[in-house]
PAVO-790388 format. One record per residue: x, y, z of N, C-alpha, C in turn; residue in one letter. Coordinates in steps of 0.1 Angstrom, whole numbers, padded with zeros to 4 digits, always signed. Layout:
% residues N
XYZXYZXYZA/...
***
This chain:
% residues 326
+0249+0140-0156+0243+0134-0144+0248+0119-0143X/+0247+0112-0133+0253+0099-0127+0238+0088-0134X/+0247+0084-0138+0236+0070-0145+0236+0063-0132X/+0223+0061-0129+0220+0053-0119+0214+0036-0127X/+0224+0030-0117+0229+0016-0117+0216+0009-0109X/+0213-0005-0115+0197-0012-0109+0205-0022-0113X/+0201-0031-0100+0207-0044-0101+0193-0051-0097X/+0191-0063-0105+0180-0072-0106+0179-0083-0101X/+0169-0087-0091+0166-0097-0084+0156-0105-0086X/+0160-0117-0093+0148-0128-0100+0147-0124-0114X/+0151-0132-0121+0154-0127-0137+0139-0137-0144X/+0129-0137-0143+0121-0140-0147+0114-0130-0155X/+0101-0140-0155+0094-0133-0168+0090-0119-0170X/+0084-0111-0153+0088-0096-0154+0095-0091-0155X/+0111-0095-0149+0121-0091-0149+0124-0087-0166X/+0125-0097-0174+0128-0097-0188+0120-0086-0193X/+0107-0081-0191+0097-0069-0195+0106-0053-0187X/+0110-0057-0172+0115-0044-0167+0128-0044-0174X/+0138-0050-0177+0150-0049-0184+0150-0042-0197X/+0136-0052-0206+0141-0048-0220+0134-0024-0218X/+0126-0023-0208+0125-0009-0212+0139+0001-0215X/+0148-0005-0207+0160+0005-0203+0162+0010-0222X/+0161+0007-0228+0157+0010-0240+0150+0024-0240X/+0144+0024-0235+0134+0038-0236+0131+0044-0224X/+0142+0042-0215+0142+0046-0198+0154+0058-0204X/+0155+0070-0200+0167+0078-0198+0176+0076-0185X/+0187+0072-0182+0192+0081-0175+0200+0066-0164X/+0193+0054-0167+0196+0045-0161+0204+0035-0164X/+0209+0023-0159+0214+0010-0165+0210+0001-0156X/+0210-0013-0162+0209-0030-0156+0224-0031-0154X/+0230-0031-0144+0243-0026-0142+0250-0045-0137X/+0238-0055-0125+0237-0069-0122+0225-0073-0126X/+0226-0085-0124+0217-0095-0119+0219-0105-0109X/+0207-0110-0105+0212-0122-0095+0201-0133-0092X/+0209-0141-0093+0196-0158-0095+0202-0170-0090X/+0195-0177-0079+0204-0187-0079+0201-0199-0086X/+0200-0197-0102+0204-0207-0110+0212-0198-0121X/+0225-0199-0122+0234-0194-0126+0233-0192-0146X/+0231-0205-0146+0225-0204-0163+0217-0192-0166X/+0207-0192-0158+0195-0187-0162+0196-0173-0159X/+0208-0171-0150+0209-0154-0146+0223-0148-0162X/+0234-0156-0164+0242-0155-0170+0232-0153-0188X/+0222-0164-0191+0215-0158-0203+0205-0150-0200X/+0203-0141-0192+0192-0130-0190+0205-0121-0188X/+0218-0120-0184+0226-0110-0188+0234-0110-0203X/+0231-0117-0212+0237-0117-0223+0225-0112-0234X/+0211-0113-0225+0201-0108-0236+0204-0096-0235X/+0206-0092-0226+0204-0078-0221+0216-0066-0216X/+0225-0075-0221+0241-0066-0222+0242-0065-0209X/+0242-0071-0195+0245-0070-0182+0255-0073-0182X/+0263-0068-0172+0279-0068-0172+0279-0078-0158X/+0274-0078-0148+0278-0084-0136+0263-0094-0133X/+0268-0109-0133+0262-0117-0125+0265-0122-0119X/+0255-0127-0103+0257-0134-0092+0248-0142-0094X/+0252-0151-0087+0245-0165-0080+0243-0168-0067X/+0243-0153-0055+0241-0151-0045+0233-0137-0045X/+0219-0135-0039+0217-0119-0031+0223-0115-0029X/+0228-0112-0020+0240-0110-0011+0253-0101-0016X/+0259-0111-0028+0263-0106-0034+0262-0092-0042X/+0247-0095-0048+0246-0082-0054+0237-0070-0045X/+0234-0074-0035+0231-0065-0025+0241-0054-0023X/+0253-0066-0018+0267-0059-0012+0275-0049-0026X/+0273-0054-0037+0274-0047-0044+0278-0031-0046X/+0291-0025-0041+0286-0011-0039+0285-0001-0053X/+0286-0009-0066+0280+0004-0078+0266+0001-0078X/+0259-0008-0070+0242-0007-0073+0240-0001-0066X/+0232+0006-0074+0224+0018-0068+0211+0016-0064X/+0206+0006-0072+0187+0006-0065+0188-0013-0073X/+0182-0019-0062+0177-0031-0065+0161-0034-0068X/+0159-0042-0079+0146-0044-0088+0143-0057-0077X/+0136-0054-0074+0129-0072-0070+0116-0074-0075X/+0122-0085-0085+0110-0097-0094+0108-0106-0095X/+0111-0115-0081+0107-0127-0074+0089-0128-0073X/+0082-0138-0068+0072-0142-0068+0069-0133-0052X/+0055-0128-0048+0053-0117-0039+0054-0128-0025X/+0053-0141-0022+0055-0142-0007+0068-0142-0005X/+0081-0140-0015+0095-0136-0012+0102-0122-0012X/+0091-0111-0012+0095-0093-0016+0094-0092+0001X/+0090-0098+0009+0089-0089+0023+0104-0097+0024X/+0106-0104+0030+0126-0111+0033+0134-0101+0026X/+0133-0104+0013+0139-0102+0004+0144-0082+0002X/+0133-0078+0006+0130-0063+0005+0141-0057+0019X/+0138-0061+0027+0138-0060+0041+0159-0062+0043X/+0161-0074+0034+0176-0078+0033+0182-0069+0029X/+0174-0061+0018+0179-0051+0011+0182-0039+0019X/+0170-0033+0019+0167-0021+0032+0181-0022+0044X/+0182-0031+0044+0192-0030+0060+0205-0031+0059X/+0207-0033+0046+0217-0036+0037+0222-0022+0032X/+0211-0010+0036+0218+0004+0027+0211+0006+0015X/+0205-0005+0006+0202-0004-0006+0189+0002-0008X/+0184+0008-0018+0175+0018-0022+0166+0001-0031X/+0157+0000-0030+0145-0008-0036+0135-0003-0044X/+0136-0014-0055+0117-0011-0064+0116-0023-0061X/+0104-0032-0057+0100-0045-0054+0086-0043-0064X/+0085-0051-0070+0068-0058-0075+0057-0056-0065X/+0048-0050-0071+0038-0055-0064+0030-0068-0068X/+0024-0069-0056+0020-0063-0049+0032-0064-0037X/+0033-0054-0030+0046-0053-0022+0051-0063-0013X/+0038-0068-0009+0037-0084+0000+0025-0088+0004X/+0027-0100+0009+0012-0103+0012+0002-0098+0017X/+0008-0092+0029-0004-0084+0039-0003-0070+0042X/-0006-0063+0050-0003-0053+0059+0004-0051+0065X/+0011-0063+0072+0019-0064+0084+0030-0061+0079X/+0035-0066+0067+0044-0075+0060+0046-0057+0051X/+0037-0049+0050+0039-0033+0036+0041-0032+0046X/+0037-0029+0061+0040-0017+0071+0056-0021+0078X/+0059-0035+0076+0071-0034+0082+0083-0031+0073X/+0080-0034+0060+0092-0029+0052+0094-0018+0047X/+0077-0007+0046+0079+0007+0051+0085+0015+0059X/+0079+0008+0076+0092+0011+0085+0104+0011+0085X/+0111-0002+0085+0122-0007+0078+0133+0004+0066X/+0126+0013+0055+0131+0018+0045+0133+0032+0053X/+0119+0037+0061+0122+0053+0072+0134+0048+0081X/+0133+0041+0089+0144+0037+0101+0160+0036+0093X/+0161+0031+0081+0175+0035+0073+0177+0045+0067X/+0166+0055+0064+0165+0062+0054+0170+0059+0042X/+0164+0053+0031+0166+0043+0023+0150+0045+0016X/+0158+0044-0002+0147+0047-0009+0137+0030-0011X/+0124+0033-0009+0114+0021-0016+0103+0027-0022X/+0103+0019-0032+0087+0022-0041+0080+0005-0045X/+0068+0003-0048+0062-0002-0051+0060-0004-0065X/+0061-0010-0070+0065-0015-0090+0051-0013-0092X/+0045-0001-0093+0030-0002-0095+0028+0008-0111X/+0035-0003-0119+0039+0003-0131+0023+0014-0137X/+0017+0008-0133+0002+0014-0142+0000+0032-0135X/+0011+0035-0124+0004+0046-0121+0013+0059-0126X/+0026+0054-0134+0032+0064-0140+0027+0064-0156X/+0022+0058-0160+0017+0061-0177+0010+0073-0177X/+0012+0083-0186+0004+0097-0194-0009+0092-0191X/-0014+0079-0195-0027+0081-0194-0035+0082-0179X/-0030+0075-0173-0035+0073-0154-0033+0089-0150X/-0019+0092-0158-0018+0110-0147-0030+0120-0156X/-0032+0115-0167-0046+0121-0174-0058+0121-0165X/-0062+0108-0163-0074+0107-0156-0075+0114-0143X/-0063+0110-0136-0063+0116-0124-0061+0134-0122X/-0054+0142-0129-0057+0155-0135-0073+0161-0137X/-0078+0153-0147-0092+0153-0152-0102+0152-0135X/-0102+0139-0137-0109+0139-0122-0109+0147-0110X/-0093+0157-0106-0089+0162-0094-0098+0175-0100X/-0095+0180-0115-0100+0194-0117-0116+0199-0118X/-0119+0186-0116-0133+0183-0120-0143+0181-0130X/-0135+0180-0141-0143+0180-0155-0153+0169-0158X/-0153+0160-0149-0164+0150-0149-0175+0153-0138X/-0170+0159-0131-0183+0167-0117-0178+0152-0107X/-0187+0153-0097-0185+0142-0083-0187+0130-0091X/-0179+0121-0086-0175+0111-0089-0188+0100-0083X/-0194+0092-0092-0207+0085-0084-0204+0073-0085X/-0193+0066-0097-0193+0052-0099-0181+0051-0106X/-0172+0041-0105-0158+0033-0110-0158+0022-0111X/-0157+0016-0122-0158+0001-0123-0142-0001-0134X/-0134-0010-0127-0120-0014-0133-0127-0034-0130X/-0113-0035-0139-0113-0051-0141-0099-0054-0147X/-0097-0068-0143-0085-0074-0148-0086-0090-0146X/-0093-0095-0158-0088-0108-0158-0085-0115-0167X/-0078-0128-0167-0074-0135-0181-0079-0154-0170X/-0076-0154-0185-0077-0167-0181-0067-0180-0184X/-0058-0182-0170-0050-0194-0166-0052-0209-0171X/-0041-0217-0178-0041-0229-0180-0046-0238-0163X/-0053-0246-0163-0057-0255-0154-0047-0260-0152X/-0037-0255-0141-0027-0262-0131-0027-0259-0113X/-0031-0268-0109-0028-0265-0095-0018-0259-0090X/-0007-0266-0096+0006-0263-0090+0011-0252-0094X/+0008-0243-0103+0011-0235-0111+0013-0218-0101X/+0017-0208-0104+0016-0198-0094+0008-0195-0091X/-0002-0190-0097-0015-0188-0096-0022-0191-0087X/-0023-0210-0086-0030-0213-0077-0021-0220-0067X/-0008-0218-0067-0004-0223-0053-0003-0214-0048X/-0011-0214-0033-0008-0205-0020+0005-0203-0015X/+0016-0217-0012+0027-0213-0012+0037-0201-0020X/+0029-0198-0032+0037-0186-0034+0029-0173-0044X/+0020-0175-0034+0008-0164-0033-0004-0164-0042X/-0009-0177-0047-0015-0178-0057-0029-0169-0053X/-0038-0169-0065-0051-0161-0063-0053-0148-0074X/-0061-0142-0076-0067-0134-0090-0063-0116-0079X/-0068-0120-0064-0067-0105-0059-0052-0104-0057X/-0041-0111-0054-0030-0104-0053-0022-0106-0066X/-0027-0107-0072-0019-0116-0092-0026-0104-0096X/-0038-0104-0097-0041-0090-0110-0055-0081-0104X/-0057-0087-0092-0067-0076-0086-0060-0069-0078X/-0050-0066-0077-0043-0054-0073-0042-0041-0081X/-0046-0044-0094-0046-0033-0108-0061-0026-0104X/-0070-0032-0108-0084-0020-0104-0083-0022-0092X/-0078-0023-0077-0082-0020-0065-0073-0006-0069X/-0059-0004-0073-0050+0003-0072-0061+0019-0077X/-0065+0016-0091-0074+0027-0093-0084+0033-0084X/-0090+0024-0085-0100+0029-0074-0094+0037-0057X/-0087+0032-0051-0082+0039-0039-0074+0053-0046X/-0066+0053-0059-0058+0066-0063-0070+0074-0067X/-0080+0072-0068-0090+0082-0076-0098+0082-0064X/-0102+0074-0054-0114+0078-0044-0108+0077-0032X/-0096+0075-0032-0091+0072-0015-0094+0060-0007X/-0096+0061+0006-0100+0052+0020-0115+0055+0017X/-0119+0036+0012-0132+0036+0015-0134+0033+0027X/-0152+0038+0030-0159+0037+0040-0165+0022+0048X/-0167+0015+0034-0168+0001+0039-0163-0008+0027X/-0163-0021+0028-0156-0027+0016-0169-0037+0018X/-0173-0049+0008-0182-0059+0003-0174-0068-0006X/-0170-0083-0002-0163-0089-0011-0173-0097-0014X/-0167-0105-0021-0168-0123-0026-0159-0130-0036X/-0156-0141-0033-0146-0147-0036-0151-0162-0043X/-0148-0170-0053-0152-0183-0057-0136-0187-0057X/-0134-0200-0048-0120-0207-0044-0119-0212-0053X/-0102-0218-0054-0100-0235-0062-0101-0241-0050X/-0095-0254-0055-0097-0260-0045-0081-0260-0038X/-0072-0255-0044-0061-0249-0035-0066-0241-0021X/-0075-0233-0024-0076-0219-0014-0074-0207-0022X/-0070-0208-0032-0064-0193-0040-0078-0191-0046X/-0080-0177-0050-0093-0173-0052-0091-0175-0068X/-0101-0177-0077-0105-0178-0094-0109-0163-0096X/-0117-0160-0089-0125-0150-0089-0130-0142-0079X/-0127-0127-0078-0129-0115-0064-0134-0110-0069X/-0147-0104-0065-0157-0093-0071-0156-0083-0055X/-0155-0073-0057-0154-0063-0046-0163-0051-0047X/-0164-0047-0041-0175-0031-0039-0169-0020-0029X/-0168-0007-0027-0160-0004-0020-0169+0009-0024X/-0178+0013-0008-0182+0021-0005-0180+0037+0004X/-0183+0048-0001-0177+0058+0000-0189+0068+0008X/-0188+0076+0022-0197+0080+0024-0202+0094+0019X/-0196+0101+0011-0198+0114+0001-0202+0106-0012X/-0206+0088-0013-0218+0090-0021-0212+0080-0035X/-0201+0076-0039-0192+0071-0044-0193+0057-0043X/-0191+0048-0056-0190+0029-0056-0180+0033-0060X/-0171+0017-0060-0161+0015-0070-0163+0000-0068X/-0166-0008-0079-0161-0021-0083-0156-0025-0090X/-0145-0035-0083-0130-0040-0091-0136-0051-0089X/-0130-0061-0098-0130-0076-0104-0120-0082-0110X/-0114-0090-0102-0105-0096-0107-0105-0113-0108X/-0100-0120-0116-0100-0137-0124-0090-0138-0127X/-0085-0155-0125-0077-0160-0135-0081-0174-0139X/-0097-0172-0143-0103-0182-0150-0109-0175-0163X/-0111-0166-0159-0122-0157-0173-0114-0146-0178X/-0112-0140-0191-0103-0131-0196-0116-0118-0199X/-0114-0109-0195-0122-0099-0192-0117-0085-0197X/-0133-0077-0200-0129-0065-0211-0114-0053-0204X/-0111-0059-0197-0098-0046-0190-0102-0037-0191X/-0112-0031-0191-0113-0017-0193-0121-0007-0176X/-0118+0007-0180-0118+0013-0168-0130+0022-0169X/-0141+0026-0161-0147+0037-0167-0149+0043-0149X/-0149+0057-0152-0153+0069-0136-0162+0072-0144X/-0173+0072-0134-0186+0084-0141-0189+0092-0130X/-0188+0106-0133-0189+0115-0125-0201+0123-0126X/-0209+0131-0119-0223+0138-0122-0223+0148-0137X/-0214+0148-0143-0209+0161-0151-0207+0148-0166X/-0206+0140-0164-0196+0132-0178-0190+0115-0171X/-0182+0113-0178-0178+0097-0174-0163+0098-0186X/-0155+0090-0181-0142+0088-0186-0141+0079-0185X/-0133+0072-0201-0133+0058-0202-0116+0055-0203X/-0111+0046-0198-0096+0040-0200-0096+0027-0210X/-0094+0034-0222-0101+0016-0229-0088+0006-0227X/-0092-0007-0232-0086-0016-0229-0071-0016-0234X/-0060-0021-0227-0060-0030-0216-0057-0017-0210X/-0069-0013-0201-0068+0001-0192-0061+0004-0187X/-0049-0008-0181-0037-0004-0168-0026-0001-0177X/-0027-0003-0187-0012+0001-0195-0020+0013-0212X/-0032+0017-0206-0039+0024-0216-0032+0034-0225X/-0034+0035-0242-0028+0047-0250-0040+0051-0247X/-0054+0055-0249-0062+0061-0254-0070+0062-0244X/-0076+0076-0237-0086+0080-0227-0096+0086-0236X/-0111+0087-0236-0121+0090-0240-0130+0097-0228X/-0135+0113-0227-0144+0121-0221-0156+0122-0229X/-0163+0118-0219-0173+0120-0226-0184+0126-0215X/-0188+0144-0217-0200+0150-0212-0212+0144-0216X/-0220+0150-0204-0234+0149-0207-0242+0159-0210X/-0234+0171-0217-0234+0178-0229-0229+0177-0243X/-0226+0160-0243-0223+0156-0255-0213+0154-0262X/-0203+0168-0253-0192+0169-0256-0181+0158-0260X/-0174+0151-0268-0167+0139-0267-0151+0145-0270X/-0140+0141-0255-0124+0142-0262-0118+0131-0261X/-0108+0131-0269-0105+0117-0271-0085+0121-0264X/-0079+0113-0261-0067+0121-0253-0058+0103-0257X/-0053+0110-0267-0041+0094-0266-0028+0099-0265X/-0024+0085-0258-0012+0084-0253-0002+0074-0257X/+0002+0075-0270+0011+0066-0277+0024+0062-0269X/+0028+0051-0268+0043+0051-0262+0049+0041-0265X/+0065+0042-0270+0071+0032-0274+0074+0019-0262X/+0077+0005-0267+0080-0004-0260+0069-0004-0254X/+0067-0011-0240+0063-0020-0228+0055-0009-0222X/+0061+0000-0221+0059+0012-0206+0067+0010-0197X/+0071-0002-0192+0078-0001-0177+0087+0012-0178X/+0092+0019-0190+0102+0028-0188+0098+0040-0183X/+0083+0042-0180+0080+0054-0169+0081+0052-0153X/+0082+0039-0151+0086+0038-0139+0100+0038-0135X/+0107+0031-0143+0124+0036-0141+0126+0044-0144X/+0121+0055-0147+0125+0067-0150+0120+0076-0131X/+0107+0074-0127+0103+0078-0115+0117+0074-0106X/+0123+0064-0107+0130+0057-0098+0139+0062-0099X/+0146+0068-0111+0157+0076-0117+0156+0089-0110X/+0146+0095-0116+0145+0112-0104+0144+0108-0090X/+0136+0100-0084+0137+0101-0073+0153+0097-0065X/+0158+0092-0069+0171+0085-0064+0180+0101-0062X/+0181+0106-0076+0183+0125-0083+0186+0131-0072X/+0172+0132-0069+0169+0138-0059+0167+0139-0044X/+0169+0125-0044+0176+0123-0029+0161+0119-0018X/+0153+0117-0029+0139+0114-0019+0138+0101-0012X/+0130+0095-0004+0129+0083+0003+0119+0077-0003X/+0110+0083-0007+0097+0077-0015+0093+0083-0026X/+0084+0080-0039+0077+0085-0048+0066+0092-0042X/+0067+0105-0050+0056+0115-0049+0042+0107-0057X/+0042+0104-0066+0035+0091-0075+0029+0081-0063X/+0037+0073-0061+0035+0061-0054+0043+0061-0044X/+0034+0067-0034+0043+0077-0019+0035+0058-0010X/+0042+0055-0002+0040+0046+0009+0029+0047+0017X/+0024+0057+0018+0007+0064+0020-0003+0054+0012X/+0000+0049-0005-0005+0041-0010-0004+0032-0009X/+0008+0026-0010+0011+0012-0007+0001+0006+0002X/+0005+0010+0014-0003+0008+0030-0016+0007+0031X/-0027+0017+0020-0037+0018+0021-0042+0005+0007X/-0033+0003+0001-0038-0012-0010-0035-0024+0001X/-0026-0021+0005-0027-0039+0015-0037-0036+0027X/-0037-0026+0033-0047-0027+0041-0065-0033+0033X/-0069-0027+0019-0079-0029+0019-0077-0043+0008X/-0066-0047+0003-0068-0063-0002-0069-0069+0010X/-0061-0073+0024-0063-0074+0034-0076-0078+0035X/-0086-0068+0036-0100-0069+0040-0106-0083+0029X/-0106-0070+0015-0109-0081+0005-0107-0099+0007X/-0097-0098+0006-0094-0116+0012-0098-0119+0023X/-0100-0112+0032-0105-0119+0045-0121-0122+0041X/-0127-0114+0037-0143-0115+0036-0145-0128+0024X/-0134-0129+0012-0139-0140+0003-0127-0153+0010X/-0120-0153+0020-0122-0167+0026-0105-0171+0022X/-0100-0160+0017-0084-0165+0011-0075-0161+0019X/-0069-0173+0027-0052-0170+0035-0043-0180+0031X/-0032-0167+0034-0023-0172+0032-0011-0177+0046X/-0002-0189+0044+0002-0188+0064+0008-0177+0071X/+0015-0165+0059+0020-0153+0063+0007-0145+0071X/-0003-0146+0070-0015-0142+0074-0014-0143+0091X/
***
């Protein structure tokens, strides 16, 4: 079979995490890179045995042995950036969060149908054994109706204004930085909530420290996500269903180890060892799907995408955080 070629956009600090998987990815290669600071793109292709770097997009856009471009730029540059791609012919994995808003997922959605042209969302946490566990467990019913979900993700950031985090100009705040991890859960396990309940504590940038969310379901269901990047928090996941509760222990979004536990007592324990990082179950998704000639992930179908920016969307609007793409 054709080793499919990924050329990389923004050689930074995820970038260096999605590269070193190919290690434990089948079937793929880091074929470019591209940065316009030439140093810094030339030693991120000598860590990593790349054969071709640019110091123009463009360049490695036009590129015709890439096969699917990575973009791992900061999220208020994945909508341009994505979109340059898309129209360009080129097949995309972009970071999430995909982009700022709604406007911004629904047009580069469009954008990917109207070329027919593959995009996925880098929502590395939803190809790991353990998330397709839970989600199996959950769909079959082994925990009975689902009554409560509580996810979290926070750490806690060095005090810099200027810093990503909290500068707005390039998307700073806790809900699009790492409260996109438990919102992600919560919608893959309960869907389109019924109503949403935010709150937000600002800097004094505008970027949120702290989003506490509630997301109400009318068949009877909570789910609260929490996300910070002032307080470092237990990462951990738990669904409690009428039947039992399942736990994703910490750091839940990249979880080895799931725990069932009935309210007949019953306790299973379900681990999920895996070499390196993980990102290599996503390049591997991106691998078959390319295979196979699909437009989107069956995993992380554009259906999702659309429905996380629609309800961060909300989220941020209620705790008071815009951005000017807004």
């Amino acid at each position: 079979m054709k080793t499919i070629h990924f050329g990389i956009l923004g050689p930074g600090k995820i970038a260096n995490r999605f590269a070193s998987s190919f290690e434990h990815a089948r079937g793929g290669k880091v074929y470019a890179v591209a940065s316009r600071d030439e140093e810094k793109a030339k030693a991120f292709a000598a860590t990593y045995n790349i054969d071709h770097v640019y110091t123009s997009y463009e360049d490695l856009i036009n590129d015709p042995k890439v096969d699917v471009i990575y973009i791992a730029t900061p999220h208020p540059f994945h909508y341009k950036q994505t979109l340059l791609c898309l129209r360009s012919g080129k097949a995309v994995i972009c970071e999430k969060p995909l982009a700022l808003n709604y406007r911004q997922v629904n047009e580069m959605i469009q954008a990917a149908r109207t070329e027919n042209v593959f995009l996925m969302e880098a929502m590395w946490s939803r190809f790991f054994p353990a998330t397709k566990k839970v989600l199996e467990l959950v769909q079959s019913g082994s925990i009975g109706d689902i009554k409560y979900l509580q996810a979290d993700f926070g750490f806690a950031a060095p005090l810099n204004l200027e810093s990503r985090v909290y500068n707005m100009d390039l998307g700073g705040g806790a809900q699009l930085d790492v409260g996109i991890y438990p919102l992600f859960l919560a919608l893959l396990l309960l869907g389109k909530p019924d109503e949403v309940k935010s709150f937000s504590q600002l800097a004094s940038t505008g970027a949120d420290e702290v989003t506490s969310a509630l997301l109400s379901y009318r068949n009877g269901s909570i789910a609260h996500v929490l996300s910070s990047i002032v307080t470092d928090s237990p990462k951990q996941a738990d669904i409690m269903g009428t039947l039992g509760r399942i736990t994703m222990h910490t750091p839940w979004h990249k979880s080895q180890l799931i725990t069932v536990r009935l309210n007949s007592g019953e306790v299973t324990e379900y681990p999920f060892p895996y070499p390196g990082n993980g990102f290599q179950y996503q390049v591997e998704e991106v691998i078959h799907c390319l295979r196979a000639d699909k437009k989107e992930s069956d995993l992380m179908p554009h259906s999702l995408s659309l429905l996380m920016a629609q309800v961060s969307d909300e989220i941020r609007k209620q705790g008071g955080v815009v951005y000017d793409a807004d």
